[in-house]
C-alpha positions in Angstrom: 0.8 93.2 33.2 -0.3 89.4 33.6 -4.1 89.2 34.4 -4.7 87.7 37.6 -6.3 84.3 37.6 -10.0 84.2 36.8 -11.4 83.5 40.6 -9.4 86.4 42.0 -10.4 88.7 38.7 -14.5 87.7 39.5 -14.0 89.1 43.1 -11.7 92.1 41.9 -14.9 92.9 39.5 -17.6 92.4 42.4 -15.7 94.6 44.7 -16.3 97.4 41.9 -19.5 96.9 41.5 -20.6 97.0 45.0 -18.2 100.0 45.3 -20.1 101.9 42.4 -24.1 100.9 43.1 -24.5 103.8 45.4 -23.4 106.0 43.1 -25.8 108.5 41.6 -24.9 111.2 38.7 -24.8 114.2 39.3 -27.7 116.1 39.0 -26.9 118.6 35.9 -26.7 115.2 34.0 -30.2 114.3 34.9 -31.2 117.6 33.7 -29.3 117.2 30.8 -31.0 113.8 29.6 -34.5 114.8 31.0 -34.2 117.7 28.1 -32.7 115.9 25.2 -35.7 113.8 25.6 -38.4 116.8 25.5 -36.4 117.8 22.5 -36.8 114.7 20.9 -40.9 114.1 21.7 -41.0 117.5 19.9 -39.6 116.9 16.7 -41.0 115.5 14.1 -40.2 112.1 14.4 -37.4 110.7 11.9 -35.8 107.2 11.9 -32.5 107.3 13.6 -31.1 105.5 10.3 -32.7 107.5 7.9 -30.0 109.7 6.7 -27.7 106.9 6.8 -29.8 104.9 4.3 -30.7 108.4 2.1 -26.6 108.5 1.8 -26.3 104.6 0.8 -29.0 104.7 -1.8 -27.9 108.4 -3.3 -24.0 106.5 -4.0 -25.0 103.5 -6.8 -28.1 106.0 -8.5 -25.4 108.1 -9.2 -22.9 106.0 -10.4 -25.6 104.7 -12.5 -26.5 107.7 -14.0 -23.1 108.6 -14.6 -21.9 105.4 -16.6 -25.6 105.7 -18.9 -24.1 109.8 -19.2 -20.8 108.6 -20.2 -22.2 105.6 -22.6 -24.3 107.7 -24.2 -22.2 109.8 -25.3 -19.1 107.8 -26.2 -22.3 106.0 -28.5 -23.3 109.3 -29.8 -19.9 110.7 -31.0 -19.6 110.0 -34.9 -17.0 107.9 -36.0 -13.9 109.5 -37.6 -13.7 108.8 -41.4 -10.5 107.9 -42.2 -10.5 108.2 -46.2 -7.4 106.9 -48.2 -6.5 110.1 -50.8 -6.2 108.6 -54.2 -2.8 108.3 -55.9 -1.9 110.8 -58.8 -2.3 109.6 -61.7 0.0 110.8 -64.8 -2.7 111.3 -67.8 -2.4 113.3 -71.1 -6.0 114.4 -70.3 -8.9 113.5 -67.7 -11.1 111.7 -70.5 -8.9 108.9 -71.1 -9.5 105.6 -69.7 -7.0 104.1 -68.4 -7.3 100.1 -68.1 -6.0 98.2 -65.2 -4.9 95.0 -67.4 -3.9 95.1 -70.7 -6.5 95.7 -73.9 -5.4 92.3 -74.8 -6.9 90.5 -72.2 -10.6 92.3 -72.6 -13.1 90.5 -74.5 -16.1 92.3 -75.7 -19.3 90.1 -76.4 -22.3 90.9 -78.2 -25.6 89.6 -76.3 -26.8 88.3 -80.3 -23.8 87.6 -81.4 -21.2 86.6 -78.9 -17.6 87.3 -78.8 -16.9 90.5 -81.4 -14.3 93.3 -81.9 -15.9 96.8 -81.0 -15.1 99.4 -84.8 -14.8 102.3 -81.8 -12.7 101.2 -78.8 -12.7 104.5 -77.1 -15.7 104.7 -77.5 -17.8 105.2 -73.5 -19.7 102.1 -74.9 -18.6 99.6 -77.6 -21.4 98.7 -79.6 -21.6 95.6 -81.9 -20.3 95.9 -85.6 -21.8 92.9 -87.1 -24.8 93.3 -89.5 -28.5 91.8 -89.3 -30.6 90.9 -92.1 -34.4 91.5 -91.6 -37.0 90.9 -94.5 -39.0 94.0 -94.5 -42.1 93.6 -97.4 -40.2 90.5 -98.7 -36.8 92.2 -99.4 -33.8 91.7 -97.0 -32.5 94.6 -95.5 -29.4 94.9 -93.7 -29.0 96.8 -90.6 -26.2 97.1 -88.1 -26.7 95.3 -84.9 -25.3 98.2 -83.0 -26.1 96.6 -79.2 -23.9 97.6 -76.3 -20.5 95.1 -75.6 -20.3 93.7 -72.6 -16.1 93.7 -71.4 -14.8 90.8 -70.2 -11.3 89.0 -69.1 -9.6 86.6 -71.2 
């Protein structure tokens, strides 16, 4: 349909309105509005867009809560231990160490003496072998030194 042109639509509209002014509603509607109004005055008296603003504030608090929920307990949860199991070693017996470079290329040095070879290398502590000589009332007596070797690489 092609809208007639805008000076004939204006008097298409005013010939409506003059057409509807006289017209009243019925009188059930009147009743009708004149008690949805008492209704309202008694009531307690609420804002029109108070539930609607209840609803919009109830949506972020609990998405809040949720993702603190959540966080806390992905925070809480105790990490898994993931624990490498130690290869088998082939030994004769338990006691026996077993060194990861060659018994060549360990020094052993004496904190008095410096670099010395332990007497007892299976021993749990090498001590030194070399001797001391200590005057004791004017006549030298030897002693062994006998402090723990410290191991080191060549």
């Amino acid at each position: 349909m092609v809208p007639p042109p805008a000076s004939e639509l204006d008097r298409q509209l005013a010939a409506l309105k003059e057409s509807v002014a006289d017209a009243v509603p019925p009188p059930g509607t009147d009743r009708a509005i004149a008690a949805a109004i008492a209704r309202a005055k008694r009531s307690p008296a609420r804002r029109a867009g108070a539930a609607n603003s209840d609803r919009w504030l109830a949506w972020p608090l609990a998405l809040a809560a949720s993702i603190a929920v959540l966080s806390f307990v992905v925070r809480s949860l105790p990490p898994e231990a993931i624990v490498a199991e130690p290869a088998p070693v082939a030994r004769a017996s338990g006691d026996e160490f077993l060194p990861v470079v060659p018994m060549a290329d360990i020094e052993y040095r004496c904190p008095t003496h410096g670099p010395v070879e332990p007497e007892d290398l299976d021993a749990a502590v090498p001590t030194c072998p070399m001797i001391l000589r200590r005057e004791v009332g004017g006549q030298v007596v030897p002693e062994p030194c006998g402090q723990p070797l410290t191991a080191y690489l060549k």
